[in-house]
C-alpha positions in Angstrom: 36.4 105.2 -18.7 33.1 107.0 -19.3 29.6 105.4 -18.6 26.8 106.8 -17.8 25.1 105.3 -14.2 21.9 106.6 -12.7 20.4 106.1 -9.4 17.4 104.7 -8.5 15.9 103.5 -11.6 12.5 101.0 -11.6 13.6 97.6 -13.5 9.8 97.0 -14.1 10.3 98.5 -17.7 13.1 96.5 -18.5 11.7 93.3 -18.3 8.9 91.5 -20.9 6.8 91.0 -17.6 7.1 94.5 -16.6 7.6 94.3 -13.2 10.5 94.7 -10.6 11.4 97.5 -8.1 14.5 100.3 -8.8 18.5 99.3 -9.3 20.2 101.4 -6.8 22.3 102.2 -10.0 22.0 101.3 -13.0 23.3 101.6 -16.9 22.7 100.8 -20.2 25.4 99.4 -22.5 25.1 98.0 -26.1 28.6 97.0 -26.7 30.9 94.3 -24.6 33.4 97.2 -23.6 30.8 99.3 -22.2 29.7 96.4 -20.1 33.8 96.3 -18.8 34.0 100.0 -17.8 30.4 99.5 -15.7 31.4 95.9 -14.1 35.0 97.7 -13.6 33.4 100.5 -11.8 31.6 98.6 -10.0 33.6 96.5 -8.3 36.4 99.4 -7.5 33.4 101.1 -5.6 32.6 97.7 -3.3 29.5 97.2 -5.0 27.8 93.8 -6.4 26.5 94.0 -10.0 24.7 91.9 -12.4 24.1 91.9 -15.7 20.4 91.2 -17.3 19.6 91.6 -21.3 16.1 91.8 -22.5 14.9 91.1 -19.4 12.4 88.3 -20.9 12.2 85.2 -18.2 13.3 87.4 -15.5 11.3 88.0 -12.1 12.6 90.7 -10.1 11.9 91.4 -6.6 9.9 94.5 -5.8 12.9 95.9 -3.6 14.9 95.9 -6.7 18.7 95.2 -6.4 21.0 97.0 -4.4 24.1 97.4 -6.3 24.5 98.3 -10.2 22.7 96.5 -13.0 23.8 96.7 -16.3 21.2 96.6 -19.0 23.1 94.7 -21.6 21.3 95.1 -25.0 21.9 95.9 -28.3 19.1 98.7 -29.6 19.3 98.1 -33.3 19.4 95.0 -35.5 23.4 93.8 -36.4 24.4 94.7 -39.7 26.5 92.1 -41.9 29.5 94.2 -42.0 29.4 94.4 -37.9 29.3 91.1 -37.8 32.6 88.3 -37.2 31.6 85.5 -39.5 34.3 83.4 -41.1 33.9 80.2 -43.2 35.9 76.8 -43.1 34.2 73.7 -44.9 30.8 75.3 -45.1 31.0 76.4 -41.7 30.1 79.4 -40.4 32.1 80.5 -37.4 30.5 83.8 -35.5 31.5 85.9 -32.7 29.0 88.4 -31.8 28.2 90.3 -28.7 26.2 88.6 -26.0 23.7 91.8 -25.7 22.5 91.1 -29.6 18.8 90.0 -30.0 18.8 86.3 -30.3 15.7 86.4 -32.6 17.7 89.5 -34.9 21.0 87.1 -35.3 18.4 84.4 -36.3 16.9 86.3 -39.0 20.4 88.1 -40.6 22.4 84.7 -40.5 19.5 82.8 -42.4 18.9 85.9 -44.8 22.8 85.3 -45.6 22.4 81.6 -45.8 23.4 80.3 -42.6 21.2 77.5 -41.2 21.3 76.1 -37.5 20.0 79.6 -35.5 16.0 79.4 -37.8 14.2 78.1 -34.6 15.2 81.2 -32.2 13.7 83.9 -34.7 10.3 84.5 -33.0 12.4 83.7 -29.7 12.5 86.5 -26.8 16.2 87.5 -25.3 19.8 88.2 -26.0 22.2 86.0 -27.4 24.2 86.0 -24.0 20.4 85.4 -22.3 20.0 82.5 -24.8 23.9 81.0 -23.9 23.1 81.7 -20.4 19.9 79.5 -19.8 20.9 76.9 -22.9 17.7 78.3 -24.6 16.1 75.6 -27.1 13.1 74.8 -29.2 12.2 72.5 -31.9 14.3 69.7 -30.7 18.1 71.8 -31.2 19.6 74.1 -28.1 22.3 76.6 -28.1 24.8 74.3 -26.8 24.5 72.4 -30.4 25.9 75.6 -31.9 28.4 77.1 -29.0 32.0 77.2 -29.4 33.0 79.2 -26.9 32.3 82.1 -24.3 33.8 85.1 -23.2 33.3 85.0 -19.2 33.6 88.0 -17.1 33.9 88.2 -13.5 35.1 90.4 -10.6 38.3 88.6 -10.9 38.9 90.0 -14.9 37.6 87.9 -18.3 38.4 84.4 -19.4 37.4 83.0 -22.5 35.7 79.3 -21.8 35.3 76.4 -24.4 31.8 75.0 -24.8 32.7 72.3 -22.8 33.0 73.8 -19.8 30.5 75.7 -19.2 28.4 73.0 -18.2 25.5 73.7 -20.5 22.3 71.2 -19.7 18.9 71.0 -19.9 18.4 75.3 -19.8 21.1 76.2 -17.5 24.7 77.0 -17.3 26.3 75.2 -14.2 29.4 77.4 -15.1 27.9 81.2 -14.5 25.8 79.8 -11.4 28.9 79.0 -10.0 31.0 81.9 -10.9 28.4 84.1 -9.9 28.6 87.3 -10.0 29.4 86.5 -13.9 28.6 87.9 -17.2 29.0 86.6 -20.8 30.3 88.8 -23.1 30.3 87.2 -26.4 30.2 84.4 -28.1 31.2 82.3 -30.6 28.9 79.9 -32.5 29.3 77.5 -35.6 26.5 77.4 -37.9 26.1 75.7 -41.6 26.0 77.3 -44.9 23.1 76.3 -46.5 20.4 78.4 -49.4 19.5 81.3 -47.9 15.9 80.6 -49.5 15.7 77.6 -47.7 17.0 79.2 -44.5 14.3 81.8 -44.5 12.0 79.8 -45.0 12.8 77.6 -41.7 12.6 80.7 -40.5 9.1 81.6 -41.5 8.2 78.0 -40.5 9.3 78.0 -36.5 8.2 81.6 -36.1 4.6 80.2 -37.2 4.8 77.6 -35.1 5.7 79.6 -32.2 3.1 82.1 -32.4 0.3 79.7 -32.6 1.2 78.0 -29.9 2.5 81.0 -27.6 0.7 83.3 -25.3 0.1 86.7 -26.1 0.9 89.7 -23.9 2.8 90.3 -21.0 3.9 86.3 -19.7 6.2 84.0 -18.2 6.8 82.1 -21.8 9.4 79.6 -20.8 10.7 80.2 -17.4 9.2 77.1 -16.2 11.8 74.4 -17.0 9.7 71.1 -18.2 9.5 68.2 -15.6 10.4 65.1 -17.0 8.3 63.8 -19.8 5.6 66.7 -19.0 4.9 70.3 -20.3 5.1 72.8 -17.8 2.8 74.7 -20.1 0.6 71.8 -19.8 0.7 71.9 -15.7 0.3 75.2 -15.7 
């Protein structure tokens, strides 16, 4: 097992609001195993860890974290061939990491002609981020596409269907209440559909989002919305 940990490292540059105090340890992985060998270390050595991804609806204390945080992220865009995409009944079935860009996956599936993902491609976060806090827009979520999860805890990995994960409005009841837990991939079914089409979904929602989105450094959607209310609205 080789991974690179450093010590005291500010988490303010890791996150889309750009602040947070240092991670008494801290590593960057951009592939499920890597994120194994740090949580494995981790918890040999007594300490607690978490696991963040792009950092984007994420406040962190100015005292930082006390234990290793694993910066789970993938740094380029996921090529076709990397991909796990099989089809049954024009269905798309997809395993990908959890540290992939959401809005990345959004734009490669539609360019190949897979529709279901269009609305998250001007959306901030991983795909494990996304899973995590049932990330939505344009009336769809990610529990409409989620087949499963790959869970891991100090306890070892366990692959959960999306049924049990207890997906609702923008949370996971499962990783609150395994916590200290991580996704590591996951598997979502999307349809085949023209890729022209597809794109231009795509082109449509990103649009949309941008006129109606802040610019700069902001909380986006951390705010969960109150029943029948924007908390854009309130705020």
């Amino acid at each position: 097992m080789e991974i690179e940990v450093r010590e005291w490292v500010p988490l303010a540059p890791f996150t889309t609001m750009g602040i947070g105090g240092p991670a008494r340890y801290l590593m960057e992985a951009e592939k499920a195993h890597q994120v194994r060998d740090g949580i494995a270390w981790a918890v040999s050595a007594g300490l607690p860890w978490m696991v963040m991804g792009q950092g984007s609806n994420l406040l962190v204390d100015d005292a930082g974290y006390d234990g290793l945080m694993v910066v789970f992220r993938s740094a380029s865009r996921p090529s076709w061939e990397e991909l796990d995409v099989h089809t049954v009944e024009n269905e798309a079935h997809l395993t990908v990491d959890a540290g992939v860009g959401i809005a990345t996956l959004a734009r490669e599936m539609a360019r190949h002609g897979y529709a279901g993902l269009e609305w998250a491609a001007g959306m901030p976060g991983t795909v494990g981020g996304a899973v995590a806090g049932n990330a939505g827009a344009f009336g769809t979520c990610m529990a409409d596409l989620l087949e499963s999860a790959l869970v891991i805890t100090d306890d070892g990995e366990q692959e959960y269907q999306a049924s049990e994960l207890g997906l609702s409005y923008r949370q996971c009841v499962l990783l609150q209440r395994l916590t200290p837990a991580s996704l590591l991939e996951v598997a979502l079914a999307l349809r085949e559909d023209d890729p022209a089409r597809c794109e231009e979904r795509v082109a449509e929602y990103f649009h949309r989002r941008r006129a109606t989105q802040p610019s700069g450094n902001s909380g986006g959607c951390a705010f969960r919305n109150p029943p029948d209310r924007s908390a854009g609205a309130l705020l």
